[in-house]
C-alpha positions in Angstrom: 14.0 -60.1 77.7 13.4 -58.1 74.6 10.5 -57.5 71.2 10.3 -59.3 68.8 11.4 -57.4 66.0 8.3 -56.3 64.1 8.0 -56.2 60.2 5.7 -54.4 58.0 4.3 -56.8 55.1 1.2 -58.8 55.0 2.1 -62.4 53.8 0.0 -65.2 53.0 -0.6 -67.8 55.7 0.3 -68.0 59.6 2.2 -70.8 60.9 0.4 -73.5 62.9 2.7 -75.3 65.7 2.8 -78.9 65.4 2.5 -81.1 68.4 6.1 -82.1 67.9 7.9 -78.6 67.5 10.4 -78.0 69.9 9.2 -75.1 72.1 11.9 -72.5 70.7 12.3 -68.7 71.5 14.2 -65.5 70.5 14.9 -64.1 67.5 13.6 -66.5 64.2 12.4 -69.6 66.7 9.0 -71.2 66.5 7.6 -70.1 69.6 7.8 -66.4 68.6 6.7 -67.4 65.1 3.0 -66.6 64.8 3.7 -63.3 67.6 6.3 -61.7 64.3 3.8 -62.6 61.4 0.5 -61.3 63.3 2.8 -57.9 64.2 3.6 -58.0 60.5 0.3 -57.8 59.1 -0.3 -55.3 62.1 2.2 -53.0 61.1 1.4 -53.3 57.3 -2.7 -52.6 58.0 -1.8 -49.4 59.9 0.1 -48.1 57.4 -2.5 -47.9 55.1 -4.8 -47.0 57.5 -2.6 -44.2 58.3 -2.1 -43.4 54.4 -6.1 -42.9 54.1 -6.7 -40.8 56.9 -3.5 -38.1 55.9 -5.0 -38.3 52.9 -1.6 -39.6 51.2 -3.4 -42.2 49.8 -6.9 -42.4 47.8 -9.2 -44.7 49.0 -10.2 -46.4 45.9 -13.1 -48.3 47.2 -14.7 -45.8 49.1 -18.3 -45.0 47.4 -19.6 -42.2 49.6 -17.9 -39.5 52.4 -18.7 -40.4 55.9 -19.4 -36.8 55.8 -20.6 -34.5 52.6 -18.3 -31.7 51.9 -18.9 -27.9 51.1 -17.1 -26.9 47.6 -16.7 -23.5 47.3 -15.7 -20.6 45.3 -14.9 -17.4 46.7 -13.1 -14.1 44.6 -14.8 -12.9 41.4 -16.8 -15.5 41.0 -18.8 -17.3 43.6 -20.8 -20.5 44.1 -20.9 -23.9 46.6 -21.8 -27.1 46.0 -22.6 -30.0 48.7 -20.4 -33.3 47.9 -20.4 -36.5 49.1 -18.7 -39.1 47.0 -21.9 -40.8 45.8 -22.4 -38.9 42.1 -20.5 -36.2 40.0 -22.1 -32.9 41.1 -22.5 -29.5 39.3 -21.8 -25.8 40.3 -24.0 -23.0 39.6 -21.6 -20.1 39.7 -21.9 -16.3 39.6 -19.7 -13.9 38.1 -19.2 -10.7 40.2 -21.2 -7.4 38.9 -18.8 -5.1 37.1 -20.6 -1.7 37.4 -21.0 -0.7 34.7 -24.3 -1.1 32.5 -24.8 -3.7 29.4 -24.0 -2.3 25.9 -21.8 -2.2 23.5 -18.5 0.7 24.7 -15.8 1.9 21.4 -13.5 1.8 24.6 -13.1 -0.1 28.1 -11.2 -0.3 31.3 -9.8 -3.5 32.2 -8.7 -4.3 35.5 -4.9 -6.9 36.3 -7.3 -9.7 36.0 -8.8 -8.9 32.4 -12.3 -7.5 34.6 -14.1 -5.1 32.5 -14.5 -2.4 35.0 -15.8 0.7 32.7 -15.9 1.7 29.4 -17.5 4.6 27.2 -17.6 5.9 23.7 -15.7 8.5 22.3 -16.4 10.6 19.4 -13.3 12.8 19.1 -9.9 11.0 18.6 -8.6 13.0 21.5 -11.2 10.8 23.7 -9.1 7.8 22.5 -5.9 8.9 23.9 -4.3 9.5 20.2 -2.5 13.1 20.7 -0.7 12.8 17.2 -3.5 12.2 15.0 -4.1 14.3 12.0 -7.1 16.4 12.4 -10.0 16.4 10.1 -9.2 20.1 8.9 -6.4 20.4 6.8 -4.7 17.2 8.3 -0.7 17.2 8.0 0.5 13.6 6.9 4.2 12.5 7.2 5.6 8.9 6.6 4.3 7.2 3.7 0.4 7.1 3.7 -1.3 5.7 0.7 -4.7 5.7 -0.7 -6.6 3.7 -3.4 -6.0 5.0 -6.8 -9.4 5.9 -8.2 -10.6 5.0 -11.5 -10.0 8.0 -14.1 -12.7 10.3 -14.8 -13.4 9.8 -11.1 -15.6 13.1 -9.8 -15.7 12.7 -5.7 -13.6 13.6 -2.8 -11.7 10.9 -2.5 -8.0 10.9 -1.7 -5.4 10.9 -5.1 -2.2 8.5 -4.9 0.5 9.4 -6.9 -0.1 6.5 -9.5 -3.7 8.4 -10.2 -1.9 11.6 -10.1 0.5 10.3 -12.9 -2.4 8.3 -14.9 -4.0 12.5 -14.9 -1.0 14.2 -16.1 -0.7 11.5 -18.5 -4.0 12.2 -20.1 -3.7 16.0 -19.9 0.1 15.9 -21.1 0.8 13.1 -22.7 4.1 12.0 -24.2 4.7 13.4 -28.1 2.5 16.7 -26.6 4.5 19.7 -28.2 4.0 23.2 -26.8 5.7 27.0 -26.0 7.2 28.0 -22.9 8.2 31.3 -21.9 12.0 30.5 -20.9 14.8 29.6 -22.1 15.2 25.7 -20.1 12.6 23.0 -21.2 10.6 22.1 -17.9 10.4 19.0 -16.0 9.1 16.3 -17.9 9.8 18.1 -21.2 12.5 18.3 -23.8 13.5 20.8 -26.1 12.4 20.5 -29.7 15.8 20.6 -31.4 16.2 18.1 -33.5 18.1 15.9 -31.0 18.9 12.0 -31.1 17.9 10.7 -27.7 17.8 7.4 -26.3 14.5 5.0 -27.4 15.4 3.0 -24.0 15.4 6.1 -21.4 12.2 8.1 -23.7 10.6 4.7 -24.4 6.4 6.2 -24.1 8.2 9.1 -26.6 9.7 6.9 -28.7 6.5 4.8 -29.0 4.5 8.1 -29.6 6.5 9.8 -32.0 8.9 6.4 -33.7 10.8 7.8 -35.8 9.0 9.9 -38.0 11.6 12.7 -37.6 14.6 11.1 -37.7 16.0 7.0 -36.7 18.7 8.4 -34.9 21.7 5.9 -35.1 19.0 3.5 -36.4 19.7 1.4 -33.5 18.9 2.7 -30.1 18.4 6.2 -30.4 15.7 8.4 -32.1 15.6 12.4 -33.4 13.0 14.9 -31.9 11.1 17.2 -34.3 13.3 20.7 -34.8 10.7 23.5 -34.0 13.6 26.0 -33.5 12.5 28.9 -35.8 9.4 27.0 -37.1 5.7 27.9 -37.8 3.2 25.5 -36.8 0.8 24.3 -39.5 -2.3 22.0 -38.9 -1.9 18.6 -40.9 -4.1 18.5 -43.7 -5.7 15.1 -43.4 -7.5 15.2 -46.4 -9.2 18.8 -46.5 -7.5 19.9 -49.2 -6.3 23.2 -48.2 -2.3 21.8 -48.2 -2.6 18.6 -50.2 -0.1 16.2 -50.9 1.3 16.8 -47.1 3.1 14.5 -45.3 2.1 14.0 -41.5 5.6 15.9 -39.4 6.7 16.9 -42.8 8.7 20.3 -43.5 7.6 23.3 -46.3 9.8 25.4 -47.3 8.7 29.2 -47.6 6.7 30.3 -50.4 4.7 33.2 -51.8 1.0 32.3 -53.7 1.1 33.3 -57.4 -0.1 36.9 -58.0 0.5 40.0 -60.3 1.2 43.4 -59.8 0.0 46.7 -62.0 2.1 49.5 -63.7 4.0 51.0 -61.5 3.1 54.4 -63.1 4.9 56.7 -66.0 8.5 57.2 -66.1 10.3 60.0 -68.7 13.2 60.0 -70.9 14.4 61.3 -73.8 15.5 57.6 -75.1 14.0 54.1 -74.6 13.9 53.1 -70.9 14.5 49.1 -69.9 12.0 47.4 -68.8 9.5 49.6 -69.9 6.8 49.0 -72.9 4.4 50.5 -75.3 5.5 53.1 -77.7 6.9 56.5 -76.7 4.9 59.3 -76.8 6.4 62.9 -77.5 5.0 65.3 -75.4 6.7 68.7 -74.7 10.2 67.7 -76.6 10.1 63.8 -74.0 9.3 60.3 -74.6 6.8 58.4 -72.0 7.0 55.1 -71.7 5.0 52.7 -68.9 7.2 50.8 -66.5 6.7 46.4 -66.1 8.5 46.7 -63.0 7.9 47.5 -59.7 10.2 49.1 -56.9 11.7 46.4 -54.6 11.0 45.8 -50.8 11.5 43.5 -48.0 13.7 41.4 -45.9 15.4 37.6 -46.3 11.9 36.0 -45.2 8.7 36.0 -45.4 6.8 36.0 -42.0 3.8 37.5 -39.8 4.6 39.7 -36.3 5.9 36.7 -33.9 7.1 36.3 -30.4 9.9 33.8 -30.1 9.2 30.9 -27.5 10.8 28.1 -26.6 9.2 24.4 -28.5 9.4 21.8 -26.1 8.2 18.3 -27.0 6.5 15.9 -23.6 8.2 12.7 -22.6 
């Protein structure tokens, strides 16, 4: 004697024995028939069942909890809520108090899970942690800092960039600028003024301040300077008058204004003296005669006291 052997599906339909069957046991015969489809169904039903109460399976056409449920949170924040099944449900939750009072803080404390725990507000930048700041007094920068470039004529406070430095230099030296300078090298940013053919490309803001007005150079890519070696300076004219007819970086040679000198005085001989006019007159046995010229004096040049300096011209 032995079970049947039990499946676990729920088909459709249980056999009915007919008045006729033949009364047949054991495995697959119609006597044990109905027994293996009923323990079927049996076995397939408490599956489920089984599935449900594990909770391996949802039960999908449950509508309400035999008992509500407590939902709960429990850390930082906090809050429960009763459930049943029957309805969605909301939670009213809390956050937990950090300690510290509402406001607005320059700087906080945050705890590993992004908590706000403190926070204050420094003045100094020594409260901020920043130990290689520049102080406000005579600060020290190094790197690269920059600063807006401020409109020229600017009269404030502000920072100067280099560009705003340059734009001022320009103005207060700017290129065709010729002056004196007590040494013998021409400074930086300056060239001598000696005459010299230099390159249009590499002196372009010279070249488009002076041209070529004192000399094209090779007539191709070089320009001359002005020659100031040995020179006077002499304000152009511009229509005053006082040294008309001048061309503007034009040179003048040296020259003396017309004038006239008297007798030099009475000179003696007993003949006629050259250079000397009017009749003789006898006087104690000699002739006297006045004199049309005068002694000479002088150098090569004409020229006041001067200091020589070296003429430089700005690029």
């Amino acid at each position: 004697m032995t079970n049947i052997v039990e499946e676990r599906d729920f088909k459709a339909g249980i056999y009915e024995l007919a008045t006729d069957d033949d009364v047949v046991g054991g495995p697959g015969g119609i006597a044990n028939r109905q027994a293996a489809q009923l323990a079927a169904r049996t076995n397939y039903l408490k599956d489920h069942v089984d599935a449900l109460e594990n909770g391996d399976k949802a039960a999908n056409k449950a509508s309400k909890l035999a008992t509500a449920r407590k939902i709960s949170l429990v850390g930082d924040v906090s809050g429960s809520v009763s459930f049943d099944g029957t309805g969605d449900v909301e939670m009213t939750i809390k956050y937990k108090t950090s300690g510290i009072e509402a406001g607005t803080y320059r700087q906080v404390t945050v705890d590993a899970k992004g908590n706000v725990t403190g926070g204050s507000n420094p003045t100094t930048l020594a409260g901020y942690g920043l130990t290689d700041a520049a102080p406000l007094d005579s600060p020290a920068f190094t790197g690269d800092p920059t600063a807006r470039t401020q409109p020229i004529g600017s009269n404030n406070k502000s920072l100067a960039n280099m560009e705003a430095l340059q734009q001022v230099a320009a103005l207060a030296s700017p290129a065709g600028m010729t002056a004196y300078f007590a040494m013998s090298t021409a400074p930086a940013g300056w060239l001598k003024a000696n005459g010299a053919a230099i390159s249009r490309a590499a002196y372009a803001a010279l070249f488009a301040a002076i041209g070529t007005r004192f000399g094209a150079g090779d007539n191709n890519t070089t320009f001359n300077l002005p020659d100031l070696r040995g020179e006077f300076i002499r304000g152009f004219d511009e229509g005053r008058g006082a040294d008309s007819g001048r061309v503007f970086g034009s040179g003048q040679a040296e020259d003396f204004r017309m004038h006239s000198h008297g007798p030099l005085g009475i000179v003696t001989a007993s003949g006629g003296v050259p250079g000397s006019s009017g009749a003789g007159i006898a006087l104690g046995g000699s002739n006297y005669w006045t004199s049309n010229t005068t002694a000479g004096t002088g150098g090569t040049e004409t020229r006041p006291r001067n200091v020589a300096l070296l003429a430089c011209i700005k690029y």
